[in-house]
C-alpha positions in Angstrom: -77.9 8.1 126.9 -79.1 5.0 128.5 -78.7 1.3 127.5 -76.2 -0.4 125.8 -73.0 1.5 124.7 -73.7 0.0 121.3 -77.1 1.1 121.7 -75.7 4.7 122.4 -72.8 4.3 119.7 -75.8 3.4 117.2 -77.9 6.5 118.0 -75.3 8.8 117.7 -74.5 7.3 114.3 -77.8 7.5 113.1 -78.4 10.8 114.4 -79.1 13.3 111.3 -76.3 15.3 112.1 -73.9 12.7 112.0 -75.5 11.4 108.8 -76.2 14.5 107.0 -72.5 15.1 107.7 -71.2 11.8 106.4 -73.7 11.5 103.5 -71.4 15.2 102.5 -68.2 13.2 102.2 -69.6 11.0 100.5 -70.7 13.0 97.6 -67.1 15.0 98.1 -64.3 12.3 99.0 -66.4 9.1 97.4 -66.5 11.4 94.0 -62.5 11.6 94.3 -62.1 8.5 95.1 -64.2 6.8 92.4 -62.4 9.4 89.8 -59.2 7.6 90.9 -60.0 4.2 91.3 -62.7 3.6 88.6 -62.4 6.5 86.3 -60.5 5.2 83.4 -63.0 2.0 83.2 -65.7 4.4 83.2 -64.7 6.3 80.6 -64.2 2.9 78.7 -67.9 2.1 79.5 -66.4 -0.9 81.4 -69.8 -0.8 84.3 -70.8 -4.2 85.1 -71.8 -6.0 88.3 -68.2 -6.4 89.7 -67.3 -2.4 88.8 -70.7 -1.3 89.9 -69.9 -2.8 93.7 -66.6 -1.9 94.3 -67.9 1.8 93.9 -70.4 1.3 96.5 -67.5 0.0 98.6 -65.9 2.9 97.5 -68.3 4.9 98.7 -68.5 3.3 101.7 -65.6 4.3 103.1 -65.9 8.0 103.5 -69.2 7.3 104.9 -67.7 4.6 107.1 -64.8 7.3 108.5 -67.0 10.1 108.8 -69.7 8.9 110.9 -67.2 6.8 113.5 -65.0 9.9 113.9 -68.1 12.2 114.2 -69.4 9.8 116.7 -66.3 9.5 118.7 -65.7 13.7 118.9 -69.5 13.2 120.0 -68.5 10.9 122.9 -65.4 13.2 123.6 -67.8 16.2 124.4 -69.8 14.6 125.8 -67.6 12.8 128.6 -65.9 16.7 129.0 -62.9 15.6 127.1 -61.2 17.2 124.1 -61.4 14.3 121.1 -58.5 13.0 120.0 
């Protein structure tokens, strides 16, 4: 890739591989995750503004830890390393 390394690191992370991948734990580990954190307000019916963003932080996290360790494994194979 040429450019920037952030240039590079953003490409990866946007590729549809890396997305399709991370967009799977989402639905998977952000699922688990809101069960634990924010099920028992859901069942109360407790959903407003405050509630309704911390599950999209929630959900950002797998997305978040997903792409960047898909990306670096990318980089890893790429360079002719094994990632770590």
């Amino acid at each position: 890739m040429t450019g920037s390394p952030e240039r590079a690191w953003l490409a990866l992370a946007t590729s549809r591989n890396v997305v399709r991948r991370a967009l799977g734990m989402v639905a998977i580990v952000g699922a688990v995750l809101i069960t634990i954190n924010h099920g028992d307000a859901l069942l109360r019916g407790d959903l407003d503004r405050a509630r309704i963003l911390k599950i999209g932080l929630t959900l950002l996290v797998p997305y978040c830890v997903s792409t960047y360790s898909s990306v670096a494994a990318l980089r890893a194979v790429a360079r002719g390393s094994k990632p770590r």
